[in-house]
N, C-alpha and C positions, 0 to 999 in steps of 0.2 A: 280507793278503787280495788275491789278484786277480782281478781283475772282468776278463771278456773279451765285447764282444757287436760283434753285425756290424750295420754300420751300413751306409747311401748317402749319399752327398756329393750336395746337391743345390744349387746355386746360391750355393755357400760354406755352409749349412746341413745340421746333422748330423740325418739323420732314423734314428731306430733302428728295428732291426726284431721291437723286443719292448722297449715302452718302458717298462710296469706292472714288468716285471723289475729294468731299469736303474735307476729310482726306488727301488725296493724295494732294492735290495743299496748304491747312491748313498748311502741314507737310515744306513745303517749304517756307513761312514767318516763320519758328522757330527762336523767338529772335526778330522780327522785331515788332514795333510801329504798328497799324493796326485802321482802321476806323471802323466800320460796319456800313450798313443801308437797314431799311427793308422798301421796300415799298407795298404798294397792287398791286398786280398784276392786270392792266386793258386789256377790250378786243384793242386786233388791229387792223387798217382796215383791209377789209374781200378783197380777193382777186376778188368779184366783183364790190366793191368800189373801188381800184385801177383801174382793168380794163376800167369802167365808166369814172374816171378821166381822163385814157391817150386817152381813145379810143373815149371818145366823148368832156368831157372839155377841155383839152390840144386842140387838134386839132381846133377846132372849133379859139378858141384864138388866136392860132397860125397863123392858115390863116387869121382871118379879118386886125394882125397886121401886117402880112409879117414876123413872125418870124420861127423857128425851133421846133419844139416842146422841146426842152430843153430848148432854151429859153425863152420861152415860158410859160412853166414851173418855172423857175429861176425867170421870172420877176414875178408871181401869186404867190411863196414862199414871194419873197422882199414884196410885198403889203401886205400880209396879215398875214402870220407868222412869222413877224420883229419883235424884242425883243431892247427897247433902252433904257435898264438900263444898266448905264456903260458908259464909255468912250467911247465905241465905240459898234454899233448895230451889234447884232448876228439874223439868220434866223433859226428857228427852221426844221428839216426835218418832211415832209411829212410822211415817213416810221413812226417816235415817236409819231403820233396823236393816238388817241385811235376812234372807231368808233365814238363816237359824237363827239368828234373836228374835224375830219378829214369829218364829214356830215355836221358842223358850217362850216370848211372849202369852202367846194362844194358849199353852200348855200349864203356865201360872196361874192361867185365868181358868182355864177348865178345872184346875185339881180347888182353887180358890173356891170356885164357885160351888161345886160339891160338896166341900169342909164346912166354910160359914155360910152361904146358902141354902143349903139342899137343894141345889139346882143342877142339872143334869143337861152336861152342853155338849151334843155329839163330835163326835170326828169329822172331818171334811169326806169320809169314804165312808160314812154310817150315816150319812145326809141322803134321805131317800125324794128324787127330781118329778 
């Protein structure tokens, strides 16, 4: 079982911010070995960052290579957020970037796509509505 909740740091004091929760699912590991780990909470792409992605990067790739937009998608994951520590390579998702990696993201794939492409994939403020 993993328990996840957002907490504040306050004066070395962990205040939750839904405590009847934490107690409630806390109460259900009773007697069990347990981990903890706190991380800082960062922003996540913004749902006009997404949009931008599927609705102009995606597509764009998709058509020059004849693929699906999921695959599309799928191969632009493999290229650029591959992880190959380990025996075997993992792809990190899209959704876990935070607004700057998931903007390093977009930015890999635009200078990418210009380099071995010839593709020319505008800025989110060079996108004319």
């Amino acid at each position: 079982m993993k328990i996840k909740h957002f907490v504040a740091v306050i004066n070395g004091n962990i205040k939750f911010a839904d405590p009847v929760k934490w107690s409630k699912q806390l109460s259900q590991l009773n007697g069990a070995e347990c981990f903890i780990a706190i991380e800082k909470k960062t922003k996540q792409r913004s749902l006009n960052e997404n949009n931008y992605y599927w609705g102009v990067i995606v597509p764009i790739i998709s058509e020059h290579l004849g693929y699906t937009n999921e695959e599309a998608h799928e191969a632009l994951k493999w290229q650029f957020l591959r992880k190959e520590s380990g025996k075997i390579a993992t792809v990190r998702s899209t959704a876990d970037l935070t607004t700057v990696e998931f903007e390093k993201y977009c930015e890999d794939v635009r200078i990418w796509a210009s380099s071995f492409l010839g593709v020319f994939i505008p800025l989110p403020n060079e996108i004319l509505v």
